[in-house]
Every structure is written in C-alpha cells, then in structure tokens.
The first five atom37 places (N, CA, C, CB, O) and aatype in JSON, in Angstrom:
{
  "aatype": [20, 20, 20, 20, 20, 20, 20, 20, 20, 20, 20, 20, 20, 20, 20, 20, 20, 20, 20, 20, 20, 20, 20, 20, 20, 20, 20, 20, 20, 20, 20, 20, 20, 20, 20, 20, 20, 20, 20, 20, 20, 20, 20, 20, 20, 20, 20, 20, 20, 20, 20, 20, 20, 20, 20, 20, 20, 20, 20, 20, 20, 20, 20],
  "atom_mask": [
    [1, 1, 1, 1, 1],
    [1, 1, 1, 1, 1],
    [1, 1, 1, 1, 1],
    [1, 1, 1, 1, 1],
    [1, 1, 1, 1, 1],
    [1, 1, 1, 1, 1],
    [1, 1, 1, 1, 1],
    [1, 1, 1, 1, 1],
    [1, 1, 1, 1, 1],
    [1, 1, 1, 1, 1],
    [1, 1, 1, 1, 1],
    [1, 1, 1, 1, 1],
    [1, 1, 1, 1, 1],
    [1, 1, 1, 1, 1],
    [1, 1, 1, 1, 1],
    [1, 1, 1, 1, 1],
    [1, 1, 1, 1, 1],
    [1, 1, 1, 1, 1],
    [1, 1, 1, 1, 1],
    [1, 1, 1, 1, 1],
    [1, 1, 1, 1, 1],
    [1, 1, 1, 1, 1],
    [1, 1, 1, 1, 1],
    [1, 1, 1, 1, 1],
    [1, 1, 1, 1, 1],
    [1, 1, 1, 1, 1],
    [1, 1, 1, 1, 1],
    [1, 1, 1, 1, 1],
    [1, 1, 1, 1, 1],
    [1, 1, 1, 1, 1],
    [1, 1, 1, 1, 1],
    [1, 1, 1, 1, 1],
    [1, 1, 1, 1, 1],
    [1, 1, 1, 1, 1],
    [1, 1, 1, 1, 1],
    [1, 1, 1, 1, 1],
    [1, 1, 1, 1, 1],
    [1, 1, 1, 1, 1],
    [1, 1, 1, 1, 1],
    [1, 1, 1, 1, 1],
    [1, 1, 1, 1, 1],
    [1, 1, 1, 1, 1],
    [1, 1, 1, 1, 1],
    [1, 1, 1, 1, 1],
    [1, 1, 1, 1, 1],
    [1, 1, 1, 1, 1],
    [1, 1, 1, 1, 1],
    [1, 1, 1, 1, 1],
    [1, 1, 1, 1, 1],
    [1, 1, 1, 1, 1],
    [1, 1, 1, 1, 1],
    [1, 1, 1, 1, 1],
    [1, 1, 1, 1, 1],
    [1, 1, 1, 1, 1],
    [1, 1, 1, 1, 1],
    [1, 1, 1, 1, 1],
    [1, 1, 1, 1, 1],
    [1, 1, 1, 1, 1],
    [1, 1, 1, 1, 1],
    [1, 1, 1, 1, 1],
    [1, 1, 1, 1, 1],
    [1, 1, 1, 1, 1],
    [1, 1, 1, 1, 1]
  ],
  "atom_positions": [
    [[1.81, -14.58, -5.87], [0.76, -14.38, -4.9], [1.29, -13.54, -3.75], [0.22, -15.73, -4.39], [2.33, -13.71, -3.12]],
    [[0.4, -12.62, -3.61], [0.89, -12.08, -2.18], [0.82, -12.42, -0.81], [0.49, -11.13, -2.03], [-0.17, -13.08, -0.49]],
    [[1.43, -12.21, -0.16], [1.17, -12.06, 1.11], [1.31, -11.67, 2.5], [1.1, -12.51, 1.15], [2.24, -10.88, 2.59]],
    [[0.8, -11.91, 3.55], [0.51, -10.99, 4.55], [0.31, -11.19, 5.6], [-0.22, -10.42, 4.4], [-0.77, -11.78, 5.68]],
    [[0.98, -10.94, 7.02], [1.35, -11.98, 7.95], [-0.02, -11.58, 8.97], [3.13, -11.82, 8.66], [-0.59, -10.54, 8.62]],
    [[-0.51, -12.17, 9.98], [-1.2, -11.8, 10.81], [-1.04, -12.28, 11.71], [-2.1, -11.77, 10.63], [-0.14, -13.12, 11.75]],
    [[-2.02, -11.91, 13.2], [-1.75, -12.21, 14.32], [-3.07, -13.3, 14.67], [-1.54, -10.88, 15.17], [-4.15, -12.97, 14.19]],
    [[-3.03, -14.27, 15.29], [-4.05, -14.8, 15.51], [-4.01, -16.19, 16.98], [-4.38, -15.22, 14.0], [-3.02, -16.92, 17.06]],
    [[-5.01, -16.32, 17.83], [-5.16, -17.21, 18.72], [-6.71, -17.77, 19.07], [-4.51, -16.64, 19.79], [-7.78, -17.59, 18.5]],
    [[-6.38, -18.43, 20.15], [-7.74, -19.43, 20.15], [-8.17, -18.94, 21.66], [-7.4, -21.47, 19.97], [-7.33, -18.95, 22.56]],
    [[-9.62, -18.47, 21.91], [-10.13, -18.15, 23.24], [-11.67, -18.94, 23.46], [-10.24, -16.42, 23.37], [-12.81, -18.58, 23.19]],
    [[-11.36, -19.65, 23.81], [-12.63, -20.6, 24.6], [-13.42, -20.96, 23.29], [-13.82, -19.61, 25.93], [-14.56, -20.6, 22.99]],
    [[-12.54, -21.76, 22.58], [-13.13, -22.33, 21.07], [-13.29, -21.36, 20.27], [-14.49, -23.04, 21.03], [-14.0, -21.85, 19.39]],
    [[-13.09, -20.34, 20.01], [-12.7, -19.22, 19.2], [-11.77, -19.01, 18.45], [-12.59, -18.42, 19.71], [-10.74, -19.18, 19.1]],
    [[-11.45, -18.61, 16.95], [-10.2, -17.86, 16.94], [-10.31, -16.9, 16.68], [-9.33, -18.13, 16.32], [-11.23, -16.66, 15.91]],
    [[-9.39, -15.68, 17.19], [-9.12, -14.65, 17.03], [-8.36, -13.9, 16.04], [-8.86, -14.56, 17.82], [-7.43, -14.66, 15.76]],
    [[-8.25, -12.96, 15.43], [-7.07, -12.58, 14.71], [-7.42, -10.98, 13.83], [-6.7, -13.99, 13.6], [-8.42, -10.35, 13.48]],
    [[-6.02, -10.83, 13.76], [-6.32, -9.46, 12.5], [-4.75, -9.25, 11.79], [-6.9, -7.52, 13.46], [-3.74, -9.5, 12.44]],
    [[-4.7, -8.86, 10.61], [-3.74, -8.33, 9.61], [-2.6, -7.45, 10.57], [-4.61, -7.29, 8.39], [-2.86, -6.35, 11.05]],
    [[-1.58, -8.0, 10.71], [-0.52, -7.1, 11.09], [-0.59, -5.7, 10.8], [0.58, -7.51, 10.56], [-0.57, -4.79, 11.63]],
    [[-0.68, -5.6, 9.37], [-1.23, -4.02, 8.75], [-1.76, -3.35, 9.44], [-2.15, -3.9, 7.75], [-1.42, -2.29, 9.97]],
    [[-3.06, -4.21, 9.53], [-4.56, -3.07, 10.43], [-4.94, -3.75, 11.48], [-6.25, -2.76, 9.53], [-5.96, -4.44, 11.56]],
    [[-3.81, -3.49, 12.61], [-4.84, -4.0, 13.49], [-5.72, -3.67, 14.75], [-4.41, -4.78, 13.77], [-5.76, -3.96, 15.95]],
    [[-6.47, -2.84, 13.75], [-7.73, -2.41, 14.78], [-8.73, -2.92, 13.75], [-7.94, -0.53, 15.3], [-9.8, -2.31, 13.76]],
    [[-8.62, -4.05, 12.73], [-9.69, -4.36, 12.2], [-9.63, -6.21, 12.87], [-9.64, -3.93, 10.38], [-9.04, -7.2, 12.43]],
    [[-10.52, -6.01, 14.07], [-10.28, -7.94, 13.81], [-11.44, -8.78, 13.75], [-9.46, -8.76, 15.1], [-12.59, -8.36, 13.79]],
    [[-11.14, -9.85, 13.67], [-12.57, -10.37, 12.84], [-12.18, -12.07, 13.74], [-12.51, -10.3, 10.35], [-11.26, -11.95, 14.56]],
    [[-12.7, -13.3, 13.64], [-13.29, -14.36, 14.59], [-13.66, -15.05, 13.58], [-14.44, -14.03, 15.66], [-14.22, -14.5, 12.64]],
    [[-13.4, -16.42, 13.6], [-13.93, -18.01, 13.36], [-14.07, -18.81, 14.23], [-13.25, -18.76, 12.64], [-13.73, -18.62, 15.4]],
    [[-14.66, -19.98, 13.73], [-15.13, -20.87, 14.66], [-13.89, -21.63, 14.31], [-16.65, -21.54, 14.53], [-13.26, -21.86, 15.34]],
    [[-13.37, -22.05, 13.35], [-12.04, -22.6, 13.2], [-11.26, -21.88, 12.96], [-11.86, -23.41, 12.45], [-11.52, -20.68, 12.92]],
    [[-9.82, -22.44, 12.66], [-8.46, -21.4, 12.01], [-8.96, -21.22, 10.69], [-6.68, -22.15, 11.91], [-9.01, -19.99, 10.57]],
    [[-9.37, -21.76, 9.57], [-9.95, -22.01, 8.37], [-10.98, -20.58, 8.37], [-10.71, -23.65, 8.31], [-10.72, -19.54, 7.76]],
    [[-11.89, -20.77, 8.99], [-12.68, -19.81, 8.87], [-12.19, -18.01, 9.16], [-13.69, -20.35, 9.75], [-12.65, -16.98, 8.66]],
    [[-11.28, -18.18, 9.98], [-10.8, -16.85, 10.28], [-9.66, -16.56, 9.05], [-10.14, -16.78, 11.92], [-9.38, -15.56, 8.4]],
    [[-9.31, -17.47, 9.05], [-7.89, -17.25, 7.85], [-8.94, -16.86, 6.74], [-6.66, -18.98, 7.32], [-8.46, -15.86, 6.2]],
    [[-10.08, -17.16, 6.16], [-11.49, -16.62, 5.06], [-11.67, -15.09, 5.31], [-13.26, -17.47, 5.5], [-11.57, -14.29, 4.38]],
    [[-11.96, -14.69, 6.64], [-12.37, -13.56, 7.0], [-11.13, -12.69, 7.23], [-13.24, -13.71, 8.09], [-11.27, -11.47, 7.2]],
    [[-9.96, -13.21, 7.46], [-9.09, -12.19, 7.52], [-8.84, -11.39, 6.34], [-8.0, -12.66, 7.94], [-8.54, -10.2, 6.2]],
    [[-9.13, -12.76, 5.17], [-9.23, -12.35, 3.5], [-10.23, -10.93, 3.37], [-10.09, -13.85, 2.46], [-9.98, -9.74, 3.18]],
    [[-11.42, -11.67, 3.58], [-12.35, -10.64, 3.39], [-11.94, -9.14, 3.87], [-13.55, -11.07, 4.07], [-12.07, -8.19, 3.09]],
    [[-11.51, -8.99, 5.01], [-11.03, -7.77, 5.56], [-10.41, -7.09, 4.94], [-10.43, -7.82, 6.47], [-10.61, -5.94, 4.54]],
    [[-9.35, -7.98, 4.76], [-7.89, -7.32, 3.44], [-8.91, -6.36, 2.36], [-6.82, -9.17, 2.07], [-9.01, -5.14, 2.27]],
    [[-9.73, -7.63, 1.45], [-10.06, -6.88, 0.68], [-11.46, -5.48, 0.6], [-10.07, -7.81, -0.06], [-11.75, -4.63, -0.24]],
    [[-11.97, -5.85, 1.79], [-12.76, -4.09, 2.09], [-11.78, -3.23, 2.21], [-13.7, -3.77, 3.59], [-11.76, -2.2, 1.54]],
    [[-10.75, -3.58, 3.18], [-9.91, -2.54, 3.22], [-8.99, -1.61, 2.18], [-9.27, -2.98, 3.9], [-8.41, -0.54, 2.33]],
    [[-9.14, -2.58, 1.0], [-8.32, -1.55, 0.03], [-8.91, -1.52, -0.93], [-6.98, -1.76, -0.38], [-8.43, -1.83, -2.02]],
    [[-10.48, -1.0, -0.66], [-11.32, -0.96, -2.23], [-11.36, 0.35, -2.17], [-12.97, -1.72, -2.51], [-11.78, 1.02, -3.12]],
    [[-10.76, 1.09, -0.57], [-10.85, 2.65, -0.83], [-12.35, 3.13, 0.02], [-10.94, 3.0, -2.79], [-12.03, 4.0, 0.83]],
    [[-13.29, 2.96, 0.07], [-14.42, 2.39, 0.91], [-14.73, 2.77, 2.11], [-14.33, 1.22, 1.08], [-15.66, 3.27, 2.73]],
    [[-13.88, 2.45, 2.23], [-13.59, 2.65, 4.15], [-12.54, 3.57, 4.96], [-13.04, 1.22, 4.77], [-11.42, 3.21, 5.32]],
    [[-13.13, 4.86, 5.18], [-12.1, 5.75, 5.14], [-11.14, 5.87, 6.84], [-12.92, 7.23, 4.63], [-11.16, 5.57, 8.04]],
    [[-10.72, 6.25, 6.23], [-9.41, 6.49, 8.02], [-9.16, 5.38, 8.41], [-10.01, 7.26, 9.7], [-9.52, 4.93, 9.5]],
    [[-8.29, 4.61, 7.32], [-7.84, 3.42, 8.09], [-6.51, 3.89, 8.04], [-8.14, 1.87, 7.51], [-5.85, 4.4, 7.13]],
    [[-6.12, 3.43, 9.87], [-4.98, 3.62, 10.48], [-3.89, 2.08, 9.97], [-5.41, 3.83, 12.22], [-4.45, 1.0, 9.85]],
    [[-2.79, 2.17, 9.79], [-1.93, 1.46, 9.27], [-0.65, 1.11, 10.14], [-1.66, 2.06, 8.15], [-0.03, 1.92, 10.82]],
    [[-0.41, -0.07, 10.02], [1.28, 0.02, 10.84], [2.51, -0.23, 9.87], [1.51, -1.33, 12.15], [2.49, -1.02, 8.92]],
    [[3.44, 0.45, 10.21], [4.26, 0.5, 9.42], [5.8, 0.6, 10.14], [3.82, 1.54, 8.57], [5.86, 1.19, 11.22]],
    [[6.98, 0.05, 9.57], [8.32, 0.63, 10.09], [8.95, 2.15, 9.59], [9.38, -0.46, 9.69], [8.55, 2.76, 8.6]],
    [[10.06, 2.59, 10.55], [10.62, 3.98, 10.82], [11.65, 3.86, 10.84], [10.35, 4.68, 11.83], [11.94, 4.01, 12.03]],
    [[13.1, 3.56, 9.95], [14.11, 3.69, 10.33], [15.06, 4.47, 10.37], [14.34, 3.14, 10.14], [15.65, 4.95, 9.4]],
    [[15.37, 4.72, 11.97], [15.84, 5.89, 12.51], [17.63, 6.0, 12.53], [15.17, 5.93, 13.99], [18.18, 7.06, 12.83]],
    [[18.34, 4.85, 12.19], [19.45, 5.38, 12.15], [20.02, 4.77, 11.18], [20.08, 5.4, 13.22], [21.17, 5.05, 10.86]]
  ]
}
C-alpha cells in the first residue's frame, strides 16, 4: 500500500489539511476521519491526469 504524508490541523472545530505533494490543493472535515477521506479523494483527481497545471513539491540535492 502506498503512502503519503500530509499536513493537517484543527481551527474552531474544523480540520484542515492537504498532501505534502500538492499543497495548494486543500480540502476540510468536520472530523480527522473525514478529512483523512477527502485528502484521499484529492490524491486521486489529482492523478487521473484531469486536472491540468498541477504544481508539485519536490526535493533538490545540491551537494
């Protein structure tokens, strides 16, 4: 199974979060459960190809 780390927190009964990968894609639950669902969902729009100009993060090693 793969997987894939993300960033995520809680704002006035909220959670917040998005894919380390992409994160200018973020998405919200009402629980951790629910966002950890939607972070899924994201993942997979994002690599059906679909959705074009997605910006990515990635490492550079320079020496």
């Amino acid at each position: 199974m793969e997987k894939k780390q993300y960033v995520y927190w809680e704002d006035e009964g909220v959670w917040l979060g998005y894919l380390s990968e992409y994160p200018d894609y973020m998405t919200q639950g009402d629980s951790l459960d629910e966002l950890t669902k939607n972070l899924k969902d994201i993942y997979k729009e994002l690599n059906t190809g679909n959705i074009p100009c997605i910006r990515k993060v990635a490492e550079l090693e320079v020496s």
